[in-house]
MIDOSE-1310 file (N, C-alpha, C; in nm, 2 decimals, decimal comma, always signed):
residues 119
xxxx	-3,52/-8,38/-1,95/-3,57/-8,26/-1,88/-3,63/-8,17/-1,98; -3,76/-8,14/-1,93/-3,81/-8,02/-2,07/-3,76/-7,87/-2,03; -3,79/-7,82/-2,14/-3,73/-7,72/-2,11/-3,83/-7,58/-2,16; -3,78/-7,44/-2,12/-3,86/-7,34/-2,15/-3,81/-7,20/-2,24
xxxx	-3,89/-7,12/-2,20/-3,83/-6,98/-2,29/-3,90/-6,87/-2,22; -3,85/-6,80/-2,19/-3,83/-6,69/-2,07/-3,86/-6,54/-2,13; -4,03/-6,46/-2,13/-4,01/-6,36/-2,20/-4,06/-6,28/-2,04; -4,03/-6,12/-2,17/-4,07/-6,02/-2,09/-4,11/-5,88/-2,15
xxxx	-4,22/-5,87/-2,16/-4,33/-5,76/-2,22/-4,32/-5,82/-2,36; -4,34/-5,95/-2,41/-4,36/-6,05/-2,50/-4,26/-6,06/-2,61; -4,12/-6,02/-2,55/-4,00/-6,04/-2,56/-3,87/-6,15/-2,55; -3,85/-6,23/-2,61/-3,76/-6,34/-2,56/-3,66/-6,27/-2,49
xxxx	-3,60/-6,35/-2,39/-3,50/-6,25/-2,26/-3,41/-6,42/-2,25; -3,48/-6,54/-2,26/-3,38/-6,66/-2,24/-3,49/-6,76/-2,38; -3,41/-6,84/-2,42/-3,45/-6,93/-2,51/-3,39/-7,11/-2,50; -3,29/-7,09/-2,37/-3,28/-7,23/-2,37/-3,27/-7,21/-2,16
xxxx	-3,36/-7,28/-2,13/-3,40/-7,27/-2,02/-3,42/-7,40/-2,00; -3,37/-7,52/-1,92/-3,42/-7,63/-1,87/-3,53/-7,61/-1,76; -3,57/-7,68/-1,74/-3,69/-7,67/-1,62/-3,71/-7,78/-1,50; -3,65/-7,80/-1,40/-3,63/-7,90/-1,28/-3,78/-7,90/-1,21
xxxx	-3,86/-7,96/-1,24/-3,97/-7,97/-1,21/-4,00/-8,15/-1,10; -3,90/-8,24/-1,13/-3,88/-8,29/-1,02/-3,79/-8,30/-0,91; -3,80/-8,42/-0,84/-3,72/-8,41/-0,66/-3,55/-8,41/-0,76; -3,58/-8,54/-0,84/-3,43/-8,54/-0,86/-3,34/-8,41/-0,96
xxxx	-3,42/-8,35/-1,06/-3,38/-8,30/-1,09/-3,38/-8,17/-1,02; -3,40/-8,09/-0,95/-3,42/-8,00/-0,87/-3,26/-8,03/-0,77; -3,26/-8,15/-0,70/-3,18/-8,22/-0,63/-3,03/-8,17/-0,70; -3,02/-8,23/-0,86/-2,89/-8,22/-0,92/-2,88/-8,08/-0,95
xxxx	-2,97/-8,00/-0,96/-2,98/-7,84/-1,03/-2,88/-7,87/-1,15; -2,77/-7,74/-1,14/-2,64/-7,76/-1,22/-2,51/-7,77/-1,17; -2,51/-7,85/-1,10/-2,38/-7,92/-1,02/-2,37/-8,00/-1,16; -2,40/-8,06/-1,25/-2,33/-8,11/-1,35/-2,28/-8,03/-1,47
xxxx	-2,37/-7,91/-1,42/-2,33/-7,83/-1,53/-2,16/-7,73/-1,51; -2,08/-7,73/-1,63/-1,94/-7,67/-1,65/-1,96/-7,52/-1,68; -2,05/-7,50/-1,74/-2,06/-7,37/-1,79/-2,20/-7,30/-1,81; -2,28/-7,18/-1,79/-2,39/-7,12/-1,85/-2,37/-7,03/-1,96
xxxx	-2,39/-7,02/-2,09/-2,40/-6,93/-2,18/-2,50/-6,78/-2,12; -2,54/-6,70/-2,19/-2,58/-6,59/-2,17/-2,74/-6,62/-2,20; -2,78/-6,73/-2,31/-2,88/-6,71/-2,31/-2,99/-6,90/-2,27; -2,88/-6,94/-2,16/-2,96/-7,05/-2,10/-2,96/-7,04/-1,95
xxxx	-3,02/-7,14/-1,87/-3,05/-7,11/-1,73/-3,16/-7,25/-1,68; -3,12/-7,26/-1,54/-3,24/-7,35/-1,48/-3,38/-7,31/-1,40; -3,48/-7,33/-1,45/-3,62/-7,29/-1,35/-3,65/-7,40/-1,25; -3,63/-7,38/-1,17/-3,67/-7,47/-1,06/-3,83/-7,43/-0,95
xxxx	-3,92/-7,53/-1,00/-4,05/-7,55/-1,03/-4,10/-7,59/-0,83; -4,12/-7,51/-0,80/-4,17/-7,49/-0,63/-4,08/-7,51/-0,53; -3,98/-7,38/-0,55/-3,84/-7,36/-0,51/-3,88/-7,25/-0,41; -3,84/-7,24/-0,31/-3,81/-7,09/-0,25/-3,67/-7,04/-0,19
xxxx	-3,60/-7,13/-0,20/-3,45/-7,08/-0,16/-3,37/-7,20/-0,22; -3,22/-7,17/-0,25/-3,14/-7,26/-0,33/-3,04/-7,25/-0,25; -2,93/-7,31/-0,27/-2,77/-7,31/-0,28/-2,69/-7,32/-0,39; -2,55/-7,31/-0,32/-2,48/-7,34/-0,43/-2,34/-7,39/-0,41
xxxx	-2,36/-7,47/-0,33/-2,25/-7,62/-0,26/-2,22/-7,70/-0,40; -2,11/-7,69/-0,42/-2,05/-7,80/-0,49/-2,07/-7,72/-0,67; -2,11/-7,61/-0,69/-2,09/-7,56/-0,79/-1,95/-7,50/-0,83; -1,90/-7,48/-0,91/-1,83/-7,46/-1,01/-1,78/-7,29/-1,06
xxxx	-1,94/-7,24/-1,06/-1,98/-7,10/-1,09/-2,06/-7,02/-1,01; -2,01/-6,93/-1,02/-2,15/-6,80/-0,96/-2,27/-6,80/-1,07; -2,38/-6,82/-0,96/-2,46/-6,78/-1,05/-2,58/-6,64/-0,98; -2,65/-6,56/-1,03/-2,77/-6,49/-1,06/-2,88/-6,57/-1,02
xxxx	-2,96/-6,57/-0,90/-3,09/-6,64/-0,85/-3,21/-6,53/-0,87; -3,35/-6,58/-0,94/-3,40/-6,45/-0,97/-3,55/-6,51/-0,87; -3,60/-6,51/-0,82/-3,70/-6,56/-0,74/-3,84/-6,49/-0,77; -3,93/-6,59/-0,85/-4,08/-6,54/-0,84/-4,16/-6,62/-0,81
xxxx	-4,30/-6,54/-0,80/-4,40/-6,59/-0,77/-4,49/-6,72/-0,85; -4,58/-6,76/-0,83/-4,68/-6,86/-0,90/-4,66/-6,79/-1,04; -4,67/-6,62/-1,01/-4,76/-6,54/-1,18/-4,58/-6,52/-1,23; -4,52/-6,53/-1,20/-4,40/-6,50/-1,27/-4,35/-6,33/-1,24
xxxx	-4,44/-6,29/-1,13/-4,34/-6,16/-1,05/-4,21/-6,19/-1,01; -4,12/-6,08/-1,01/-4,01/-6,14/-0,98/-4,00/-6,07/-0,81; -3,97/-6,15/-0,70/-4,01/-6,09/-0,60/-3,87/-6,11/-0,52; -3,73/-6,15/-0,54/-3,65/-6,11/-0,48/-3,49/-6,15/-0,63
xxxx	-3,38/-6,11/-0,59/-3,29/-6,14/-0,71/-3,14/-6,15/-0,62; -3,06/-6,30/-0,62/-2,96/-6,32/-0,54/-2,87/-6,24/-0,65; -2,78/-6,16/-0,69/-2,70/-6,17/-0,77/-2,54/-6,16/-0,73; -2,44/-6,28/-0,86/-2,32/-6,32/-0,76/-2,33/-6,39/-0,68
xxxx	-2,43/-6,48/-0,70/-2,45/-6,56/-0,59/-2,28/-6,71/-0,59; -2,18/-6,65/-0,51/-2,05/-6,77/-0,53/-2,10/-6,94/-0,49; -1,99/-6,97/-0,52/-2,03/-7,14/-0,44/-1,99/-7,11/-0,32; -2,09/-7,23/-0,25/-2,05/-7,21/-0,13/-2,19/-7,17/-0,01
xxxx	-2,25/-7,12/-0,09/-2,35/-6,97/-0,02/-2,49/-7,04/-0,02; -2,60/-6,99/+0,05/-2,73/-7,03/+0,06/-2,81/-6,90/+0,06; -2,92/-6,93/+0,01/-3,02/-6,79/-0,06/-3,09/-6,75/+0,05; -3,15/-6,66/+0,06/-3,28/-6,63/+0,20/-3,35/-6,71/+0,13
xxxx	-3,43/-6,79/+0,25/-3,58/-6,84/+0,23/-3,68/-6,72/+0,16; -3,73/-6,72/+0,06/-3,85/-6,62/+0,00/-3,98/-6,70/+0,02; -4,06/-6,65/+0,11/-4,15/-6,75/+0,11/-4,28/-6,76/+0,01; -4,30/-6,62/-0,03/-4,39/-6,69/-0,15/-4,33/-6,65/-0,32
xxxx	-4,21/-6,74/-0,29/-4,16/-6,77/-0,40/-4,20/-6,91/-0,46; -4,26/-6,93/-0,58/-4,25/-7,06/-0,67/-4,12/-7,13/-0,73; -4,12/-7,01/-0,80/-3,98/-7,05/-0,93/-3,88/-6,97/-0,85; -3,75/-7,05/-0,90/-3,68/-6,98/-0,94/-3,57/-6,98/-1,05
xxxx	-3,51/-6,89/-1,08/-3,43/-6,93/-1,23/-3,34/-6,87/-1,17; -3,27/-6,98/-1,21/-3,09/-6,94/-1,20/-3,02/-6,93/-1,33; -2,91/-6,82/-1,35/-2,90/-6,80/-1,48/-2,68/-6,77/-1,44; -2,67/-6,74/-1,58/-2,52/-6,67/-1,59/-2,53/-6,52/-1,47
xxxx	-2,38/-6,56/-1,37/-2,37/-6,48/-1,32/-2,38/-6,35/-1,42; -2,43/-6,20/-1,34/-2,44/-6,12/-1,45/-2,53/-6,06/-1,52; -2,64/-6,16/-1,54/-2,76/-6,22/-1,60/-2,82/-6,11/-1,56; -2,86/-6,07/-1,44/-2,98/-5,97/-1,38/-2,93/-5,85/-1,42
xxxx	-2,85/-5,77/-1,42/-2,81/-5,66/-1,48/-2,80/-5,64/-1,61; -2,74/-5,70/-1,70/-2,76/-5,76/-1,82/-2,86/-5,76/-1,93; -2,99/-5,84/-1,85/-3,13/-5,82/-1,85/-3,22/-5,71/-1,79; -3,16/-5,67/-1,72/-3,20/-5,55/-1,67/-3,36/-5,55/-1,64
xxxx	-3,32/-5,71/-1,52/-3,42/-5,72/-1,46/-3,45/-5,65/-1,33; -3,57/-5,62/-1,28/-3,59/-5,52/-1,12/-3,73/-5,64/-1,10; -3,75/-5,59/-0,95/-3,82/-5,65/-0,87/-4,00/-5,57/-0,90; -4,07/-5,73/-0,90/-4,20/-5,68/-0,95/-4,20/-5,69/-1,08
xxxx	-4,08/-5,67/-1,17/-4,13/-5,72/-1,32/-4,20/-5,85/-1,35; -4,24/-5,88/-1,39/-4,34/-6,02/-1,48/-4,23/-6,03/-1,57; -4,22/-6,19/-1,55/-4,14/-6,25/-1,63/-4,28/-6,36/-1,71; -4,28/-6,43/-1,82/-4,39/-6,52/-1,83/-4,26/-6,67/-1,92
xxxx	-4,31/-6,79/-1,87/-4,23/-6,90/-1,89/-4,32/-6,92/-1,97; -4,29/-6,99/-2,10/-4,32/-7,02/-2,20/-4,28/-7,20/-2,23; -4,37/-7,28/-2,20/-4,29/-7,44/-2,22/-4,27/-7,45/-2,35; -4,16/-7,53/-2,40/-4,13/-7,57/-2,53/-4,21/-7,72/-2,53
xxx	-4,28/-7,71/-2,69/-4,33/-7,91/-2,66/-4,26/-7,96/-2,73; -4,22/-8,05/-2,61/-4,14/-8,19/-2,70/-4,22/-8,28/-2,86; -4,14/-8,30/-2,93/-4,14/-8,35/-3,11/-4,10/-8,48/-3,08
């Protein structure tokens, strides 16, 4: 899975970010994952609503656009639970519950994804 780095006003804000860019991976999200540190998270690449059946953890759903506005923010999102449909949402990144306050993200900020290239 490649992965990304997550700034804001050309600031790193995340630096290990996987990126679910297909059916399957999108499919597994982080149902395998045990834990999120503070500064990793999944982008899920033409997403507009998620769950969170069979997770483990709460997590922070941050929902943007194609440009990387951020146009809605699940936060505390428990297992169990299902997001509103955002319809013109692209991405979304799921992060450590927490994460949006933390980051002291708001709605309408520009986030910009940064791909790492594979070596």
């Amino acid at each position: 899975m490649d992965s990304c780095t997550i700034l804001r006003d050309n600031m790193i804000l995340l630096n290990e970010v996987k990126v679910a860019d297909r059916f399957v991976t999108r499919l597994i999200g982080l149902l395998k994952t045990a834990v999120l540190t503070e500064n990793q998270g999944l982008l899920l690449k033409k997403c507009n609503q998620v769950h969170t059946f069979g997770m483990k953890f709460s997590i922070d759903a941050i929902f943007l656009s194609k440009d990387g506005d951020i146009l809605h923010m699940e936060q505390e999102m428990v297992p169990g639970k299902i997001s509103p449909h955002i319809k013109k949402a692209y991405w979304v990144l799921e992060l450590k519950c927490g994460s949006c306050n933390r980051l002291k993200l708001e709605i309408n900020q520009r986030l910009v994804v940064r791909q790492k290239l594979e070596r």
